[in-house]
C-alpha positions as CSV (number, residue, x, y, z in Angstrom):
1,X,90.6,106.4,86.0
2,X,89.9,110.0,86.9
3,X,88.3,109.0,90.7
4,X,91.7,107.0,91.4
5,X,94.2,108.7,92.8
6,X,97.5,108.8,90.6
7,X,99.8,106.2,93.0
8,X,97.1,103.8,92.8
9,X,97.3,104.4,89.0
10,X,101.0,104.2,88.9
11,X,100.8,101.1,90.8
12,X,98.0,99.8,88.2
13,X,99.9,100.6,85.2
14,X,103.1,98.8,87.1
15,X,101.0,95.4,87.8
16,X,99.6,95.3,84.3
17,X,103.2,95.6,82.8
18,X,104.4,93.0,85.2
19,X,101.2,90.9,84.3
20,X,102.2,91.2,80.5
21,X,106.0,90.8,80.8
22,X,104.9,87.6,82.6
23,X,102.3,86.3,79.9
24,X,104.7,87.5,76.9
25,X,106.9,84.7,76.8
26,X,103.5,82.2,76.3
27,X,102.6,84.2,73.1
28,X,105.8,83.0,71.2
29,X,104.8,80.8,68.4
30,X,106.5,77.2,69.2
31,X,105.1,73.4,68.8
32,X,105.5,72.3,72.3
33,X,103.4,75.0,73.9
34,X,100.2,72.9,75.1
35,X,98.0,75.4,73.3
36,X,95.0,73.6,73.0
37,X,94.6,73.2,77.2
38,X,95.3,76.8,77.7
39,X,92.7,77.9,75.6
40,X,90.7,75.2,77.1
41,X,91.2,76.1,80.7
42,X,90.6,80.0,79.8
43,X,87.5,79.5,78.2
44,X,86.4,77.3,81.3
45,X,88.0,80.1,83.6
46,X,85.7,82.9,82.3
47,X,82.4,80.4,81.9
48,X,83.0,80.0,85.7
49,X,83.9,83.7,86.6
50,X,80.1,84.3,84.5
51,X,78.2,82.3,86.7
52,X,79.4,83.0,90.3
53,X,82.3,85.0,90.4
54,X,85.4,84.3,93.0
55,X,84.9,80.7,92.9
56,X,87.0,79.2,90.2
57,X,90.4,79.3,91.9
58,X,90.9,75.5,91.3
59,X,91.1,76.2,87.6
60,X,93.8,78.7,87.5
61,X,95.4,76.4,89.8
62,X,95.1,73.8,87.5
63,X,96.2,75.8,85.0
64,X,99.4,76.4,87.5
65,X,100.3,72.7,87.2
66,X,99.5,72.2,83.8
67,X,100.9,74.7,81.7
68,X,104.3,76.2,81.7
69,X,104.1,79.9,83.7
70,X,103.3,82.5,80.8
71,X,100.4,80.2,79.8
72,X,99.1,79.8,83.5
73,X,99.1,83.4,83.6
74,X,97.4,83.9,80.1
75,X,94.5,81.5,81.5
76,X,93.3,84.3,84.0
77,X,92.8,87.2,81.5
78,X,89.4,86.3,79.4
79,X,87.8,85.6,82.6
80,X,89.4,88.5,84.5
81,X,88.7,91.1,81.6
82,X,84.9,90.2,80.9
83,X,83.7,89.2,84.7
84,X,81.4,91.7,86.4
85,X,82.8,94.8,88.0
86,X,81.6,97.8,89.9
87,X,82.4,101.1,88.5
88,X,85.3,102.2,87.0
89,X,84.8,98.6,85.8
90,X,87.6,98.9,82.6
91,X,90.0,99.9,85.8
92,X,88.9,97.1,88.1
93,X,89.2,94.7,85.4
94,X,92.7,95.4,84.7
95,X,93.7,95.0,87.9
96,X,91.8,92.3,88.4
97,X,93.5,90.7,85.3
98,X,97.0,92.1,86.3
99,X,96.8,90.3,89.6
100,X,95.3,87.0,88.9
101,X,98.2,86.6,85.9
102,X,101.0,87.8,88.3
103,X,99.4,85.0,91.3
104,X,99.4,82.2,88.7
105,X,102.4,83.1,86.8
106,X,103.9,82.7,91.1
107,X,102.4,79.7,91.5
108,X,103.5,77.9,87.9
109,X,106.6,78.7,89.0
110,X,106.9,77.7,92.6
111,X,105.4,74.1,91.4
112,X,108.2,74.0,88.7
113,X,110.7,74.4,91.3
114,X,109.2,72.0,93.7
115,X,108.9,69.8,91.3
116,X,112.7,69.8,90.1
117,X,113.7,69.8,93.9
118,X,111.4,66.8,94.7
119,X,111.9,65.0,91.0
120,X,108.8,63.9,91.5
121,X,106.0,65.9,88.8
122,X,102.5,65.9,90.4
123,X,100.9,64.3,87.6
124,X,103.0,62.1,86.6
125,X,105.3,60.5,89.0
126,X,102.8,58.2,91.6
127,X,103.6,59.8,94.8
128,X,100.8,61.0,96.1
129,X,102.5,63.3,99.3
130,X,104.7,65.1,96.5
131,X,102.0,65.9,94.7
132,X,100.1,67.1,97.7
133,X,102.9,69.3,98.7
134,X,103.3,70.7,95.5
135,X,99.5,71.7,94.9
136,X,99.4,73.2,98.9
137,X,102.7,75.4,97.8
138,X,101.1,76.4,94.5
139,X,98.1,77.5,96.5
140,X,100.0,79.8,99.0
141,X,101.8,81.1,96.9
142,X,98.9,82.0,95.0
143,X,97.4,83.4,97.7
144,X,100.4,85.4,98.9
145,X,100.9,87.3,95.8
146,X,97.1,88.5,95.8
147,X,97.4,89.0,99.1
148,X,100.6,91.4,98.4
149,X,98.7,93.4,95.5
150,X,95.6,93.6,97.7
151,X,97.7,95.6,100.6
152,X,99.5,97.5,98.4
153,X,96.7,98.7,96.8
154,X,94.9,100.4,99.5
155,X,97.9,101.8,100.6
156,X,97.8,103.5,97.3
157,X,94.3,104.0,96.8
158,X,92.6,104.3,100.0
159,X,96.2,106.1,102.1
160,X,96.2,102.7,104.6
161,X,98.5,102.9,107.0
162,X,101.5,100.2,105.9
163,X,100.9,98.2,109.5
164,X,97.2,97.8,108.8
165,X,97.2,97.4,105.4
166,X,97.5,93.6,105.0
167,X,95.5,93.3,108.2
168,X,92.6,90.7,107.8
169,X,93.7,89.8,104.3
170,X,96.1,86.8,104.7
171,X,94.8,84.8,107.2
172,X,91.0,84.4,106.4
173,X,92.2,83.4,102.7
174,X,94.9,80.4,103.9
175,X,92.0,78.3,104.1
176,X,90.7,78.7,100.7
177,X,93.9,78.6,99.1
178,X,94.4,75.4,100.3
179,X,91.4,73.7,99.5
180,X,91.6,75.2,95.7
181,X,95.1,74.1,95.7
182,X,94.0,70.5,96.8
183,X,91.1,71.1,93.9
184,X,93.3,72.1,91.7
185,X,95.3,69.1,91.8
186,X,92.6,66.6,91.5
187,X,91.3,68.9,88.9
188,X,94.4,68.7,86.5
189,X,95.1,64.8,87.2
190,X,91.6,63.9,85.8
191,X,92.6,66.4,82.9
192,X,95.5,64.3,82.3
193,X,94.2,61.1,83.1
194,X,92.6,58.8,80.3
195,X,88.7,60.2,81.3
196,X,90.0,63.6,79.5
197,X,89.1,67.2,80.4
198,X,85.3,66.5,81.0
199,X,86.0,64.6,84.1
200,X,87.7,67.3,85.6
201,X,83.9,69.3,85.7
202,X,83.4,66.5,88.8
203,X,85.6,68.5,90.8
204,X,84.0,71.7,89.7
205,X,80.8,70.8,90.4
206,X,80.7,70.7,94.0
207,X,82.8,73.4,94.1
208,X,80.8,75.6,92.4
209,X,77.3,73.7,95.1
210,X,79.8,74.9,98.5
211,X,79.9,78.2,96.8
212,X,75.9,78.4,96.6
213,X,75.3,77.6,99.3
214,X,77.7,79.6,101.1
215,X,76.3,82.7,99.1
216,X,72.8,81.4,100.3
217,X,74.0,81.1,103.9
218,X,75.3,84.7,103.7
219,X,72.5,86.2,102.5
220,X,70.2,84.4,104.8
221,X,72.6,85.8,107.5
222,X,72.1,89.4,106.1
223,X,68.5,89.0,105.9
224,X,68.5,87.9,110.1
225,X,70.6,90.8,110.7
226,X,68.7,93.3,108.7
227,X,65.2,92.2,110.5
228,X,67.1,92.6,113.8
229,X,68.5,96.3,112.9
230,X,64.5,96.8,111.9
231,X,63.2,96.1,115.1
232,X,65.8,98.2,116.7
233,X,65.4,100.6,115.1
234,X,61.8,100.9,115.4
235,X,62.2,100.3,119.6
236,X,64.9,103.4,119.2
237,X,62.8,105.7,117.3
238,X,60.0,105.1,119.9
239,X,61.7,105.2,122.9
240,X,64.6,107.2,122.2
241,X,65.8,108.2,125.5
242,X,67.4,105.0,125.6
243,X,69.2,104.8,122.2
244,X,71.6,102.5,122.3
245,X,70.8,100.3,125.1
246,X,69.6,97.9,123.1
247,X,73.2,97.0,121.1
248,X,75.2,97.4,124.5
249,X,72.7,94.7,126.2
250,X,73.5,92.2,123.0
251,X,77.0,93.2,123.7
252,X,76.8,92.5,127.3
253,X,75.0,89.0,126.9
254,X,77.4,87.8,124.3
255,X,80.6,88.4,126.9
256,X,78.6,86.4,129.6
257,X,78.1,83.9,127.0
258,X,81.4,83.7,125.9
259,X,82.8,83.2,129.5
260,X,80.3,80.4,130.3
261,X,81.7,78.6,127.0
262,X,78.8,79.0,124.8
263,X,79.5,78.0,121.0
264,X,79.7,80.4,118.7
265,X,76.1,79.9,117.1
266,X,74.5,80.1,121.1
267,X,76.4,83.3,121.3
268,X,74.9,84.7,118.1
269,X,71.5,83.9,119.6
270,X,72.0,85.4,122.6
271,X,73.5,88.5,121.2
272,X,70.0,88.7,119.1
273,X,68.6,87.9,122.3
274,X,69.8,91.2,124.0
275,X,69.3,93.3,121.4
276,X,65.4,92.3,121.1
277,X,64.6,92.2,124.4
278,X,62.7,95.3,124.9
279,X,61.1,95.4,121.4
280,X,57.9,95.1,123.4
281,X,58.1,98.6,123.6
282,X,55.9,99.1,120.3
283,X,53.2,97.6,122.0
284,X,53.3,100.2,125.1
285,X,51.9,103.7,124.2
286,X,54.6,106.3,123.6
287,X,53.3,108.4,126.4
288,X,54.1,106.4,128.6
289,X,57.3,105.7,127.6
290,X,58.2,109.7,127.5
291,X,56.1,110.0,130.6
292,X,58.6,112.6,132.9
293,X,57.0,112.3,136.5
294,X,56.4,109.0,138.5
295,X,54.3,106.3,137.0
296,X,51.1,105.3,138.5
297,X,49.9,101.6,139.1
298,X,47.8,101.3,136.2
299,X,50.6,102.8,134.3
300,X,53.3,100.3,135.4
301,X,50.8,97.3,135.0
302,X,50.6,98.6,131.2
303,X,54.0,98.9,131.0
304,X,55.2,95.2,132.2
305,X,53.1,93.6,129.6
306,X,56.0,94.5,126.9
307,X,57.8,91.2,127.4
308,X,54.6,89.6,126.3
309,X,54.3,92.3,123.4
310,X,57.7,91.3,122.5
311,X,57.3,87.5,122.2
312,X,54.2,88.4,120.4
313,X,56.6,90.1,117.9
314,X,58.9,87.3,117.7
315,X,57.6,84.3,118.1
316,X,57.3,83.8,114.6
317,X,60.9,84.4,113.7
318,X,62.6,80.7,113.7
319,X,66.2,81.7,113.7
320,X,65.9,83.2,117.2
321,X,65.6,80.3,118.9
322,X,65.6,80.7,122.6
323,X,65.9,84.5,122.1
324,X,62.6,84.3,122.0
325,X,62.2,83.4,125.6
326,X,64.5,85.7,126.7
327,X,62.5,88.1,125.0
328,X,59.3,86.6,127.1
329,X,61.1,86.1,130.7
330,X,63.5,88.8,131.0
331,X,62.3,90.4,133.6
332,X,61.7,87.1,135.7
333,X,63.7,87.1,139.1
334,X,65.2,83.7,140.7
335,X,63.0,84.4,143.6
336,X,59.9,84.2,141.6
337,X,59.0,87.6,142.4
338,X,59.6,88.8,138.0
339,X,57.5,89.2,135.8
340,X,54.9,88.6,134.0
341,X,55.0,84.9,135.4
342,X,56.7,85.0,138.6
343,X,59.4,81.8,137.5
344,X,61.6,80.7,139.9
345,X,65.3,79.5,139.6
346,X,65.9,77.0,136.8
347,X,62.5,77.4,135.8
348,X,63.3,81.0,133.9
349,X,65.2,79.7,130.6
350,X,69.2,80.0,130.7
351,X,69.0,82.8,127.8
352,X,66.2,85.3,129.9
353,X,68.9,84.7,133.1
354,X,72.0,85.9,130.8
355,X,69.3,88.9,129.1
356,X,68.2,90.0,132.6
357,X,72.0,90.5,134.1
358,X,73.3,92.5,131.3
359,X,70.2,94.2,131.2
360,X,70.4,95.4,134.7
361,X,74.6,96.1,134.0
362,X,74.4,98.3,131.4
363,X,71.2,100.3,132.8
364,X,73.5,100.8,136.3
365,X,76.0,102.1,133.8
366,X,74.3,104.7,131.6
367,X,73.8,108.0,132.2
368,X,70.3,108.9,132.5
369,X,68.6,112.2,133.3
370,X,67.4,111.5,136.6
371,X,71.0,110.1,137.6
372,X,74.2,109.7,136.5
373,X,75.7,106.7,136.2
374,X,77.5,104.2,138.4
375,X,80.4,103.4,137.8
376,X,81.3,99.6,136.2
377,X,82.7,98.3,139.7
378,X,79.9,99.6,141.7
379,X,77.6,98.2,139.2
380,X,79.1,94.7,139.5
381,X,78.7,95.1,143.3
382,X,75.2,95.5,143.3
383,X,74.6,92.6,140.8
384,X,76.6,90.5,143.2
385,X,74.6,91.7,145.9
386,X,70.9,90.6,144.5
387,X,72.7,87.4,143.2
388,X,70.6,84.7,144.5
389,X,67.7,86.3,144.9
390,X,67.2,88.3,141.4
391,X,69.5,87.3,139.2
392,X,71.3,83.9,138.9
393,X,75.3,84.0,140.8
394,X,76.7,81.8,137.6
395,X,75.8,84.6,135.4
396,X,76.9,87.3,137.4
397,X,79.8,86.1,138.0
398,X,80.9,85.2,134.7
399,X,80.3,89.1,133.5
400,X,82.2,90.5,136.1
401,X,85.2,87.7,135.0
402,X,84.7,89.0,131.1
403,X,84.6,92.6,132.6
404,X,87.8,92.4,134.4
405,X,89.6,91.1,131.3
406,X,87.3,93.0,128.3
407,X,86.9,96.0,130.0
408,X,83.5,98.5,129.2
409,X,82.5,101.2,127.2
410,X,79.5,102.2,129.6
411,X,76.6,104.4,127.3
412,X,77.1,107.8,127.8
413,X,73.5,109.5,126.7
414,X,73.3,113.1,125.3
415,X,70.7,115.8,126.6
416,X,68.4,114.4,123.9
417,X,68.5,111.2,124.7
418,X,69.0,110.7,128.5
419,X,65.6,111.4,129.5
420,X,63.6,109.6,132.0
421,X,62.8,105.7,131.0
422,X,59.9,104.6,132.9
423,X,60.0,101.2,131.4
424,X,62.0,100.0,134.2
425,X,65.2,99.2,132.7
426,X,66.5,99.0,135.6
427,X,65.0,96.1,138.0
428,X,62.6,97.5,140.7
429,X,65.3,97.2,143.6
430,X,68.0,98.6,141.6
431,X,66.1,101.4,140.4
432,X,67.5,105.3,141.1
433,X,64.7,106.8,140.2
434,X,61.5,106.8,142.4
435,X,58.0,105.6,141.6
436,X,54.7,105.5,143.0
437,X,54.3,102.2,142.0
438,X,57.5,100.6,143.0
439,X,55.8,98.1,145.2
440,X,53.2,97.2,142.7
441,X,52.3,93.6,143.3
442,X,52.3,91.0,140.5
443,X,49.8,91.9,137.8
444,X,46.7,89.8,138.1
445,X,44.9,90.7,135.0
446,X,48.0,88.6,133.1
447,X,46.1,85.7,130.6
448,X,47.7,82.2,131.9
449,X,49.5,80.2,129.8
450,X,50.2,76.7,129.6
451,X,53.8,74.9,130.5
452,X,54.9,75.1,127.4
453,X,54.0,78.7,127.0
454,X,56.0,79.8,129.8
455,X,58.9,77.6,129.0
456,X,59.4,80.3,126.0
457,X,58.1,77.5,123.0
458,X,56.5,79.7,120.0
């Protein structure tokens, strides 16, 4: 306990007193004390806490309607002591163990009262909303003692401010609690009823299937986002002179999205959809990218192949979606004047229309080396002012509602990074910086495609 610092040991040693002045009164030799399901429900507690820890809640609160308090609290410690921990793992296991006893010991006794206030026991009397009402309380107050602990110990351990200390730690575990408490129920009325304690594994079972899967759903989730950092990366390293761009344009798109109602899986998409939308840029040569003076034609033409590059990169990634078109048509204008297919209105995909408005916003709003940047109203103005023509009025006028009320943090790059970016960020007529190929016309040495092709399909 060397690396904790003493009030968090102090406040340690206190919860592992508490935890045994709780659990003492269950050691006392006496005939009545259901021994035999205590042991039982412990040995199950720490089986569960081996295979997949943190999702066995529904047997300690089990064990919370079952057994008298000190016994409740006595079910958490096997499991508690011997389950995995990080280093120091002898100190996180004590308080670990401390906690769990104190939360069941909490919710033993809350369902004792309830249950002498309602005279109705939940696993005995057939009254089915009783019962429920005496599981749900069980549960929250299961969850409000960990809850408790958990704030007070990173006030102790980590200095956390008091007002932030409990912050995002009750709320996203009500939930939870509730369901275990509703498990936990079921699980002790088939451990009473005439099928015995076997038939309360039916209850585990799925429990333990949700929790695989939601373990398999977050790791998939870190495996998208770590591909996506990747690729950003590797755009940032090549082009660094605009670092950052990338995360403020997935910032961007996801506020648009939000304002036009978008559910919360369409945002995600769309987020990844602005992040990725220049990763073309490993396809251009570097030279060009860090090229200082005006580019030529030849040197432009090069250069607006990247959204083609990029789809290239992407289009074997499933869980982007329609990023992947975004990726492909970002550059498109509603005139039909974009690139590299020349769409026109409804014909350039809903997520490239989003892309290509925060795109332009946040390149209007970061400092570069051969201007400074505008400032967020005057870069809203000129959006509105090519609406129609460039980019698509719905759009634009739902980021300058989710400006008004989110407010900006424009990109501010450094010496280092805010050199020229002749990849044409910025949209040809919105462009600062002159170009001697600013009136290019539309590439002709583009392969076609067919409908599908252009529609953004992989």
């Amino acid at each position: 306990m060397r690396t904790i610092p003493a009030a968090a040991r102090g406040f340690i040693g206190c919860a592992a007193l508490a935890a045994v002045l709780c659990a003492a009164p269950g050691l006392r030799p006496g005939a009545a004390a259901p021994w035999a399901d205590a042991l039982a429900l412990a040995a199950l507690y720490a089986l569960c806490e081996r295979l997949r820890p943190g999702w066995a809640g529904p047997v300690l609160l089990a064990a919370a309607l079952l057994l008298p308090p000190p016994l409740a609290a006595l079910t958490a410690l096997p499991g508690a002591l011997t389950a995995p921990a990080e280093a120091p793992a002898a100190t996180r296991r004590i308080w670990h163990a401390a906690e769990l006893a104190l939360a069941c010991c909490a919710a033993g006794r809350l369902a004792g009262l309830l249950t002498a206030a309602l005279g109705h026991h939940p696993l005995r009397a057939p009254y089915f909303p009783a019962a429920l009402l005496t599981a749900a309380a069980a549960g929250l107050a299961f969850c409000a003692v960990l809850a408790a602990l958990d704030g007070a110990i990173l006030i102790a351990a980590e200095r956390r401010p008091p007002r932030t200390a409990w912050r995002g730690l009750v709320a996203p575990a009500l939930g939870p609690c509730l369901v275990h408490g509703a498990a936990g129920l079921m699980t002790a009325v088939l451990w009473r009823s005439v099928y015995g304690p076997p038939a309360a594994l039916l209850v585990l079972l799925p429990m333990y299937l949700s929790r695989w899967v939601f373990a398999q759903y977050h790791r998939e989730r870190a495996a998208h986002q770590a591909t996506i950092r990747a690729l950003v990366q590797a755009v940032d390293l090549k082009d660094h002179y605009t670092r950052g761009h990338s995360e403020r344009v997935g910032r961007a798109s996801a506020m648009i999205a939000r304002e036009l109602g978008m559910t919360e899986q369409r945002l995600e998409v769309l987020r990844f959809a602005g992040i990725l939308h220049d990763v073309g840029k490993l396809g251009v040569p570097t030279r060009l990218l860090r090229k200082d003076g005006p580019l030529t034609p030849q040197e432009r033409a090069v250069i607006e192949l990247h959204p083609e590059y990029g789809h290239e990169i992407v289009r074997g990634i499933g869980f982007l979606g329609e990023a992947r078109a975004a990726v492909l048509h970002h550059h498109e204008r509603l005139d039909g004047s974009g690139y590299p297919y020349g769409l026109a209105g409804h014909r350039i995909p809903e997520a490239a229309r989003v892309v290509a408005v925060a795109d332009a916003f946040d390149a209007m709003t970061s400092t570069r080396s051969y201007r400074r940047a505008r400032p967020v109203a005057a870069a809203v103005a000129e959006l509105r002012r090519c609406a129609g023509t460039q980019f698509d009025p719905r759009m634009v006028a739902a980021l300058a509602t989710a400006l008004e009320r989110d407010g900006w943090q424009p990109g501010l790059a450094t010496a280092a990074e805010a050199a020229p970016s002749p990849c044409g960020n910025v949209p040809p007529d919105l462009a600062d910086r002159p170009s001697e190929a600013a009136d290019v016309p539309p590439r002709a040495t583009v392969p076609q495609r067919t409908a599908a092709a252009e529609d953004g399909a992989p």
